[in-house]
Z-matrix of the N, CA and C atoms (Angstrom, degrees):
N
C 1 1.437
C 2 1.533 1 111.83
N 3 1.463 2 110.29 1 -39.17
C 4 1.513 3 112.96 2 -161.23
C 5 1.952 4 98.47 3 -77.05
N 6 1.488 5 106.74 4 -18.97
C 7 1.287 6 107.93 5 179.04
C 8 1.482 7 121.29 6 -72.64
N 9 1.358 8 104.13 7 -49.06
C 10 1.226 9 117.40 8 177.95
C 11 1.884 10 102.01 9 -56.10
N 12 1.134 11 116.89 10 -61.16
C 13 1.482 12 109.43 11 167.44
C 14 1.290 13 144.23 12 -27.24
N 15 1.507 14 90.22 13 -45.26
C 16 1.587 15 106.64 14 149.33
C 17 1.514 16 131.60 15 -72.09
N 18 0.931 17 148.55 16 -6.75
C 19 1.261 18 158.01 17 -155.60
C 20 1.511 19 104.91 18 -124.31
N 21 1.724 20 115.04 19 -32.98
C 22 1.423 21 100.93 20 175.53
C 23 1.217 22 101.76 21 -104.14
N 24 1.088 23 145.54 22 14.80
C 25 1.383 24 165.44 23 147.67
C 26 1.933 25 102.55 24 -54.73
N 27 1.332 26 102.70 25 -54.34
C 28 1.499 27 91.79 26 -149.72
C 29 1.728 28 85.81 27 -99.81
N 30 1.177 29 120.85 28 -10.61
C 31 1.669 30 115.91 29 160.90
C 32 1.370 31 118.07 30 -76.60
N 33 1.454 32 123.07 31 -33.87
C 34 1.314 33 111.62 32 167.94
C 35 1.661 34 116.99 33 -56.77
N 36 1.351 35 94.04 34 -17.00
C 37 2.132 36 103.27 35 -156.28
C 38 1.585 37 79.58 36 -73.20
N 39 0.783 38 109.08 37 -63.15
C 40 1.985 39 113.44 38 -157.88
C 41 1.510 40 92.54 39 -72.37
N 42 1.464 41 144.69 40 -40.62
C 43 1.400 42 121.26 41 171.46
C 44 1.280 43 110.12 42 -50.24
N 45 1.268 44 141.90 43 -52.10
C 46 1.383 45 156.18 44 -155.36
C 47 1.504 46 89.80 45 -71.83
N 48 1.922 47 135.64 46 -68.04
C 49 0.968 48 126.72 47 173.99
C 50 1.518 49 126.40 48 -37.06
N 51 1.683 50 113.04 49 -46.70
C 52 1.773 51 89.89 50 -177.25
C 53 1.106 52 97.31 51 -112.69
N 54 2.103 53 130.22 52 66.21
C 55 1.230 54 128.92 53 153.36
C 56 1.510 55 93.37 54 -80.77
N 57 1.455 56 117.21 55 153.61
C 58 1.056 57 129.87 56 164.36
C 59 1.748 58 122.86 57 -66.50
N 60 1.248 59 138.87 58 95.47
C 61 1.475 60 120.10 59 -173.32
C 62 1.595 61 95.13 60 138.03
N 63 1.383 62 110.05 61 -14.14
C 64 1.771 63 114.11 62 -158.52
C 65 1.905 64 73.14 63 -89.69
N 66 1.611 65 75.83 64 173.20
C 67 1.577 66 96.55 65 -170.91
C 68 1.780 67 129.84 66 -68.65
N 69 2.116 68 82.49 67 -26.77
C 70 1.566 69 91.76 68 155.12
C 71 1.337 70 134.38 69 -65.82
N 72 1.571 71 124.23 70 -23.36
C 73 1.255 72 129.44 71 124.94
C 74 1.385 73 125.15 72 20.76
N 75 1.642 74 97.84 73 -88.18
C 76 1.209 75 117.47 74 -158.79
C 77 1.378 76 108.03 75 -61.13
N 78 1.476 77 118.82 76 -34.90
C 79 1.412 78 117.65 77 -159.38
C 80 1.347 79 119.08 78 -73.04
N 81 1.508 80 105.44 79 1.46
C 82 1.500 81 111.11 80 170.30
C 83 1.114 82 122.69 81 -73.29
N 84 1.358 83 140.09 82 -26.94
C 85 1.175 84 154.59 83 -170.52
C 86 1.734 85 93.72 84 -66.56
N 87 1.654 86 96.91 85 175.46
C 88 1.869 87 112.44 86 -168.76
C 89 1.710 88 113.28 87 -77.74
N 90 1.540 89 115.50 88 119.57
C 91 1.090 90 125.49 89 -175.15
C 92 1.535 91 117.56 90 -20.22
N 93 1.749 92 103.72 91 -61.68
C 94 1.359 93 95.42 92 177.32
C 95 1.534 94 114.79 93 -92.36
N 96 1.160 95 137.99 94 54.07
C 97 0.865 96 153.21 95 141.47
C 98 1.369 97 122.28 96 99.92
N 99 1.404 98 122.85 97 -85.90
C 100 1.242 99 119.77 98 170.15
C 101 1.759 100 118.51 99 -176.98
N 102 1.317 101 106.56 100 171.10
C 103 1.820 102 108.20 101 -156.33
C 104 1.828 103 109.83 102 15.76
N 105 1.375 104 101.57 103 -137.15
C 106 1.539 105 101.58 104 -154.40
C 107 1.712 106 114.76 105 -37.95
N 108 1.490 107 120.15 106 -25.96
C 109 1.379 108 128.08 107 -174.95
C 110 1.660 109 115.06 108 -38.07
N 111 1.593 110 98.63 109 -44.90
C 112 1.495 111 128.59 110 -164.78
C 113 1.311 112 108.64 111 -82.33
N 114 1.706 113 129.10 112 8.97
C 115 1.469 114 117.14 113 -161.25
C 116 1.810 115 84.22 114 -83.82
N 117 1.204 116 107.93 115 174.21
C 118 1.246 117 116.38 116 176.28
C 119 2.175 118 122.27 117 73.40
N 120 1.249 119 98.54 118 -26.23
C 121 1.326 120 127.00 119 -166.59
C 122 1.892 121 104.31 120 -38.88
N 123 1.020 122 147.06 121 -151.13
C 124 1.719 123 149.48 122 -169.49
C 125 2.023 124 73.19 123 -159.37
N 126 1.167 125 106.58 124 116.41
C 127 2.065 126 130.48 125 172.47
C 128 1.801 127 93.06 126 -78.01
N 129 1.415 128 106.81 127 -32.70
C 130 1.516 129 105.49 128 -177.03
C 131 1.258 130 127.17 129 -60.16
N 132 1.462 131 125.55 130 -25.93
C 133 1.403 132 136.55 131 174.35
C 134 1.416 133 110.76 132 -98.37
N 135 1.187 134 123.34 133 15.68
C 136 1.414 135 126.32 134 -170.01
C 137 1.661 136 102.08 135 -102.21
N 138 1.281 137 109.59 136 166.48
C 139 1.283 138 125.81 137 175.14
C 140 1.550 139 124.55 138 -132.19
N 141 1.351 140 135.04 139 81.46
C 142 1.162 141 142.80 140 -129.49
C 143 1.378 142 84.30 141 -119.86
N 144 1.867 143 110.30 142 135.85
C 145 1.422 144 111.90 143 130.90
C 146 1.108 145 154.65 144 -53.76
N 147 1.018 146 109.26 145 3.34
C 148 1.814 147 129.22 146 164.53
C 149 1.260 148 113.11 147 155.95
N 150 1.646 149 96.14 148 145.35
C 151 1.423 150 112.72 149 -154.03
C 152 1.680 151 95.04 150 -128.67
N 153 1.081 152 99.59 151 153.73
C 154 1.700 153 124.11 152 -165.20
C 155 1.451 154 121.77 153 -129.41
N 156 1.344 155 139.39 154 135.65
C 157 1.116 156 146.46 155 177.69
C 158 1.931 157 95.77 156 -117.48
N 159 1.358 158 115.38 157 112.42
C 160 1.499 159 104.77 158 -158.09
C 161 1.384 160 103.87 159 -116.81
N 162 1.406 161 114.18 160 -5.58
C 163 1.647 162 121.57 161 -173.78
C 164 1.810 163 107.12 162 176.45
N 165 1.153 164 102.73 163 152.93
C 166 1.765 165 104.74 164 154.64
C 167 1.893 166 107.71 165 -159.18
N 168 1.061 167 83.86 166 164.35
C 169 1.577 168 108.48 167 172.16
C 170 1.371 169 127.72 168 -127.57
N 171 1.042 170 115.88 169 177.30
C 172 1.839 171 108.90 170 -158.43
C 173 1.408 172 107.73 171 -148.43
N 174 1.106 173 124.20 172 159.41
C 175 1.944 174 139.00 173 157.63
C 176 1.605 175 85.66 174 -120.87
N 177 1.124 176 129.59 175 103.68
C 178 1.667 177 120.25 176 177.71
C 179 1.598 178 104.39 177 -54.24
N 180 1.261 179 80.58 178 151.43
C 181 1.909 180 82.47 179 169.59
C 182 1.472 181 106.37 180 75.10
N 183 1.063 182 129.73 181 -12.97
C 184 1.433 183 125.21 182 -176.26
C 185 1.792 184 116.17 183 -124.94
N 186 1.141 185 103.63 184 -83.48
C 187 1.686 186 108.49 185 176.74
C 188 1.895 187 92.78 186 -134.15
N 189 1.525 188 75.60 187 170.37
C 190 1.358 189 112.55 188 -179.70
C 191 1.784 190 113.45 189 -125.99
N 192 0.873 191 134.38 190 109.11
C 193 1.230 192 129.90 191 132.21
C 194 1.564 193 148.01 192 -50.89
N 195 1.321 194 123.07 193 109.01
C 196 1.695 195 129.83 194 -169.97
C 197 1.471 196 102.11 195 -98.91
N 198 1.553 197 121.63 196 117.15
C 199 1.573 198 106.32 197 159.90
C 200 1.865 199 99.35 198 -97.51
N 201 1.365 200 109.02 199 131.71
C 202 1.342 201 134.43 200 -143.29
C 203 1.909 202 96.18 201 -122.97
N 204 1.254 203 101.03 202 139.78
C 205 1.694 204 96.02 203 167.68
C 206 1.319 205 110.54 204 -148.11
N 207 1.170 206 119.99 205 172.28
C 208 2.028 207 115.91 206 175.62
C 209 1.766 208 81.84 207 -151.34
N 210 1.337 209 103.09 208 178.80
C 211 1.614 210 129.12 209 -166.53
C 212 1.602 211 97.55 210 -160.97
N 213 1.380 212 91.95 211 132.34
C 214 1.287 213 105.43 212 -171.72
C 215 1.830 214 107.91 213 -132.70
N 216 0.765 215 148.83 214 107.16
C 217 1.430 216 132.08 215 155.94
C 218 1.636 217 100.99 216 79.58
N 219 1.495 218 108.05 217 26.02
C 220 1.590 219 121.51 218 172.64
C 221 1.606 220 100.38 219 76.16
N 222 1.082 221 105.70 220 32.36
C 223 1.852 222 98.87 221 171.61
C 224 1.528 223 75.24 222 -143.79
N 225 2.287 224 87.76 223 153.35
C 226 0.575 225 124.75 224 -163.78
C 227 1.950 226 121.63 225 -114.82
N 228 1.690 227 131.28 226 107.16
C 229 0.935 228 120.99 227 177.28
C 230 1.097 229 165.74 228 -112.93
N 231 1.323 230 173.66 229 43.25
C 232 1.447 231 148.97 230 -0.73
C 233 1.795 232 94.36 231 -153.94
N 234 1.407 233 116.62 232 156.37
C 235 0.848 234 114.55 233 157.56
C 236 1.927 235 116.77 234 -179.36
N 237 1.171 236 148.12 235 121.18
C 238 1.408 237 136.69 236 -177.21
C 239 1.255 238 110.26 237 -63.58
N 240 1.878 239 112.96 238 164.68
C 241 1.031 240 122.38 239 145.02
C 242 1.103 241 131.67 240 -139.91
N 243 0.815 242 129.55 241 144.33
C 244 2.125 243 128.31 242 -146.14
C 245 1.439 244 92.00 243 -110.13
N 246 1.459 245 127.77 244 126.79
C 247 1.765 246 129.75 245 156.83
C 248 1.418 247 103.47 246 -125.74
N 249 1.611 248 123.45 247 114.79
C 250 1.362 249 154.00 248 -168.65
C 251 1.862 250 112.13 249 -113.18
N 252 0.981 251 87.16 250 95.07
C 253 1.762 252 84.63 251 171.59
C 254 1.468 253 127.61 252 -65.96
N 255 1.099 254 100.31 253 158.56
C 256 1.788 255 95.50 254 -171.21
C 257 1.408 256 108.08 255 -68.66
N 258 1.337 257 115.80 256 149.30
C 259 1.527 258 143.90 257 167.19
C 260 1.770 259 93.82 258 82.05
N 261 1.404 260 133.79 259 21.28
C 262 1.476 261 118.42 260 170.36
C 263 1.645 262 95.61 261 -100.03
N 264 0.790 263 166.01 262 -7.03
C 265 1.309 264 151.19 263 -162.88
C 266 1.387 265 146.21 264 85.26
N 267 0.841 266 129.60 265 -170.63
C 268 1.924 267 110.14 266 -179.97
C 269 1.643 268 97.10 267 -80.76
N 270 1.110 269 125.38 268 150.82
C 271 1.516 270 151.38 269 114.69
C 272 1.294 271 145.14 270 -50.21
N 273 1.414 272 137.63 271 148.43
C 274 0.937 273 114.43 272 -164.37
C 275 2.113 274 98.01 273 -131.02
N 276 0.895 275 133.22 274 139.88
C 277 1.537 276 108.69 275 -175.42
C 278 1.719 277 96.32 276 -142.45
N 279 1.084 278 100.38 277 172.00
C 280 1.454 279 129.08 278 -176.55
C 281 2.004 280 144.95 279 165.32
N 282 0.739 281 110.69 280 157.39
C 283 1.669 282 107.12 281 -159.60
C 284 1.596 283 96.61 282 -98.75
N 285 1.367 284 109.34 283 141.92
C 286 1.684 285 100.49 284 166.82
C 287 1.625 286 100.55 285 -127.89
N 288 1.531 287 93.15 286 147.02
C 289 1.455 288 106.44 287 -171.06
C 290 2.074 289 102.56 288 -108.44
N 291 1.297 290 107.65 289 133.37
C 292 1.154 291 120.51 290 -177.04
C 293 1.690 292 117.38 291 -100.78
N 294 0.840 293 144.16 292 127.07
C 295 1.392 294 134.57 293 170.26
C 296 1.755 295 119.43 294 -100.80
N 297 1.923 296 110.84 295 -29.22
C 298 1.176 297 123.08 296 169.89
C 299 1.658 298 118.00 297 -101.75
N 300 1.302 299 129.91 298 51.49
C 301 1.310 300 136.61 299 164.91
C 302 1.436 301 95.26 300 72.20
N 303 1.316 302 136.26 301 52.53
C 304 1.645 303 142.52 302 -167.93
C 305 1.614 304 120.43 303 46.05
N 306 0.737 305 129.38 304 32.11
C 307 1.593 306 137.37 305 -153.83
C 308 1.518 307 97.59 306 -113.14
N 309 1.668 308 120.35 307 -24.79
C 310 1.565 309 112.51 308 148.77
C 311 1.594 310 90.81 309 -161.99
N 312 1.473 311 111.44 310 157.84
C 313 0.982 312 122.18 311 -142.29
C 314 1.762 313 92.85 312 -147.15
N 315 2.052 314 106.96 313 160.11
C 316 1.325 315 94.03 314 177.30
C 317 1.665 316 92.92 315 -129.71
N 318 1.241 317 137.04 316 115.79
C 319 1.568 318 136.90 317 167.96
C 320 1.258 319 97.47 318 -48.85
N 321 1.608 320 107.07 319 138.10
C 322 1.472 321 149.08 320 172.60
C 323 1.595 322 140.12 321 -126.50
N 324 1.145 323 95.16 322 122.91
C 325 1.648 324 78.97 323 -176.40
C 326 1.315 325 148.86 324 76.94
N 327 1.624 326 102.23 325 17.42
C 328 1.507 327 139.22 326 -170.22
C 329 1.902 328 105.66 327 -49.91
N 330 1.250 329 87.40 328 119.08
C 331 1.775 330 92.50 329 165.91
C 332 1.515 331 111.88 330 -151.18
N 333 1.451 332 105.98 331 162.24
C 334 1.290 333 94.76 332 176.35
C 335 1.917 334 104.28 333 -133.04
N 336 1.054 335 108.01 334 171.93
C 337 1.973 336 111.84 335 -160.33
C 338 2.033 337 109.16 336 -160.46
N 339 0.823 338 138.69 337 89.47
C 340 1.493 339 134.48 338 151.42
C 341 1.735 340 126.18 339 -47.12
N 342 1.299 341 114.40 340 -2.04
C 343 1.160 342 141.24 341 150.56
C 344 1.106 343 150.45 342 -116.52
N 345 1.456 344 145.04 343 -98.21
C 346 1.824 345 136.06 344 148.27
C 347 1.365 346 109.75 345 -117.92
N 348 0.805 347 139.46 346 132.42
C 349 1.740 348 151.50 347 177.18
C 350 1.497 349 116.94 348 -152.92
N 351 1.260 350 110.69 349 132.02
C 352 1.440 351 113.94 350 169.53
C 353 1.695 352 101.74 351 -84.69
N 354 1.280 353 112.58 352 173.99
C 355 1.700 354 147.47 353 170.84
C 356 1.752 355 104.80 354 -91.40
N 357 1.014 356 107.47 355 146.05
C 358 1.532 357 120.90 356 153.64
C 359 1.804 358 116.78 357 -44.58
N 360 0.956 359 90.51 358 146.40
C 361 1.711 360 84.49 359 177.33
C 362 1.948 361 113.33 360 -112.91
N 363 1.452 362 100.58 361 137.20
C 364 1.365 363 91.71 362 174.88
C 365 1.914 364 101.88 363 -142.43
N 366 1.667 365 78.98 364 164.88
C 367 1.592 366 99.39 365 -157.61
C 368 1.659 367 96.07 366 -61.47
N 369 1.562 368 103.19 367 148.90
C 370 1.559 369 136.80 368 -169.10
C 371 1.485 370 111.90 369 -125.25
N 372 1.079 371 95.23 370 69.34
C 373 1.846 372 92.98 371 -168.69
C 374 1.603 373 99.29 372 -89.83
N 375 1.073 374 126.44 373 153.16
C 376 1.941 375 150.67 374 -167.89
C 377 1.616 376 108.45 375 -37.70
N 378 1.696 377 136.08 376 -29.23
C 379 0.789 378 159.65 377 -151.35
C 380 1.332 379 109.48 378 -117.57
N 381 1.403 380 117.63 379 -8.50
C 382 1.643 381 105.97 380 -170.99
C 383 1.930 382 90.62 381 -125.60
N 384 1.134 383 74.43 382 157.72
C 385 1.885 384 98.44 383 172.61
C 386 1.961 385 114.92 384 -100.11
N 387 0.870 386 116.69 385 123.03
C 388 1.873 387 115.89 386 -179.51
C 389 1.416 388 91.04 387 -121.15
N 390 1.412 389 114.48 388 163.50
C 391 0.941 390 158.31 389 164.10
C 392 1.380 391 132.58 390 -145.64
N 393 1.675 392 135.73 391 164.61
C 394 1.618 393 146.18 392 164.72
C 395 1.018 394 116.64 393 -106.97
N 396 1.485 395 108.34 394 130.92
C 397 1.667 396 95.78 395 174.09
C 398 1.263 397 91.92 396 -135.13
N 399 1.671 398 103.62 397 -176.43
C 400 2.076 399 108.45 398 -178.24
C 401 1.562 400 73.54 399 -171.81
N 402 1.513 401 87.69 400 166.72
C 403 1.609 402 119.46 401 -175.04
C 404 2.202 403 105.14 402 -161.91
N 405 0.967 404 90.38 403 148.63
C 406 1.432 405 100.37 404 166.40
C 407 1.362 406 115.72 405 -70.23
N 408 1.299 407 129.47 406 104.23
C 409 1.465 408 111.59 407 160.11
C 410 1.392 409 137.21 408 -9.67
N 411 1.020 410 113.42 409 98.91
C 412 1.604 411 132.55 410 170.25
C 413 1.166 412 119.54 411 88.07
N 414 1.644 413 113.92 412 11.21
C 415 1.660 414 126.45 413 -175.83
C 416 1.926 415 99.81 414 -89.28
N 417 1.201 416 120.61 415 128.42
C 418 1.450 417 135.74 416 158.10
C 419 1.862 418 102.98 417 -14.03
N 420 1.521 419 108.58 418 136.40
C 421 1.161 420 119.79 419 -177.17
C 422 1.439 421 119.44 420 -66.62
N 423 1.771 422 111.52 421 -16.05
C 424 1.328 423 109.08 422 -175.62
C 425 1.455 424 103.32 423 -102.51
N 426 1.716 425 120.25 424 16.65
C 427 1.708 426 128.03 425 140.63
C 428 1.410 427 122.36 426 -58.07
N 429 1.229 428 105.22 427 -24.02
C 430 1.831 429 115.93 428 -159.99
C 431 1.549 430 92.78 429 -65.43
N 432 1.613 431 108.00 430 152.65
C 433 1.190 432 135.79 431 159.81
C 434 1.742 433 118.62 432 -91.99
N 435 1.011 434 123.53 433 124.87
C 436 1.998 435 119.28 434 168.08
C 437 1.494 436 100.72 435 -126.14
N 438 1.378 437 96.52 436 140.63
C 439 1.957 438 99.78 437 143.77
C 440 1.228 439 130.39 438 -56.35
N 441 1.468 440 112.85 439 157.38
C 442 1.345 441 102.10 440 157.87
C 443 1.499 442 122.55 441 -42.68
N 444 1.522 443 124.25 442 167.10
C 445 1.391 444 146.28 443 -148.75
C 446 2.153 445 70.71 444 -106.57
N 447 1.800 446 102.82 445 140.00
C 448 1.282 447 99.24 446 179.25
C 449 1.634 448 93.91 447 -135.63
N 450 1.616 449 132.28 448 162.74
C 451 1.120 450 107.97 449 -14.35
C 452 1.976 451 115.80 450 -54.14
N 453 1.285 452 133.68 451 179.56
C 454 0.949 453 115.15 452 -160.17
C 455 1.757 454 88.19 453 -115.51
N 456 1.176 455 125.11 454 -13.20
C 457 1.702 456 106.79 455 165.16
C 458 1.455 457 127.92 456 -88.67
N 459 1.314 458 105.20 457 -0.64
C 460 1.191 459 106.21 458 172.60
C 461 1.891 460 119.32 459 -110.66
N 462 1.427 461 106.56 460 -3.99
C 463 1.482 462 111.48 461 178.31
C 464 1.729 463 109.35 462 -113.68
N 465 1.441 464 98.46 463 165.56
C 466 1.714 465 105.98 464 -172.37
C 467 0.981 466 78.45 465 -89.94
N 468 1.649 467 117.31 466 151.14
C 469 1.794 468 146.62 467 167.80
C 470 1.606 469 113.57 468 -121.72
């Protein structure tokens, strides 16, 4: 008897574990948690419901810039990725976040790479405008390359 007790005991435990809504649930969601929490976060350890390649820009012959996004739990997140060919030099990349349809903007997430590296990722909520940008190491800011301003019907380009 005392066995059997045990056994529907430890089957209820694991039904209850992969009900949907149970607390194990929750732990699927993004380490650091969610919208603004996550600005700054590594997109690389993340596990996104879908992921996006939404624009890029170029220095031909040299790097490329990707403005990059994933969605998680119906939010939405941003992040660059810099690809630098050999013998061009360091790069410099980063995301800018818009709040007035790009019309001023705040740089985010600044890194720099002579090879491939992503950016930090930060939250993209319905109301804001993102973009990618990159620059050559140590070249004047009005050298820099950006994407278009995304989403792209709701931001100035």
């Amino acid at each position: 008897m005392l066995k059997r007790i045990a056994v529907l005991s430890a089957t209820a435990g694991l039904l209850l574990a992969l009900t949907p809504g149970t607390a194990f649930a929750a732990v699927q969601g993004l380490p650091c948690g969610s919208g603004y929490s996550c600005d700054g976060a590594d997109p690389g350890n993340m596990s996104f419901d879908q992921v996006d390649t939404d624009d890029h820009a170029s220095d031909p012959g040299c790097t490329t810039v990707q403005l990059r996004s994933g969605k998680k739990d119906g939010l939405w997140y941003a992040w660059s990725r810099l690809t630098v060919s050999t013998g061009c030099g360091t790069y410099e990349g980063w995301i800018d976040r818009s709040y007035d349809g790009g019309v001023t903007w705040k740089l985010q997430g600044y890194y720099s790479t002579s090879s491939s590296n992503y950016g930090d990722m930060f939250f993209w909520p319905d109301n804001v405008c993102i973009r990618a940008g990159f620059k050559l190491y140590g070249e004047p800011w009005s050298k820099s390359g950006v994407t278009d301003w995304h989403p792209v019907n709701k931001c100035k380009n």
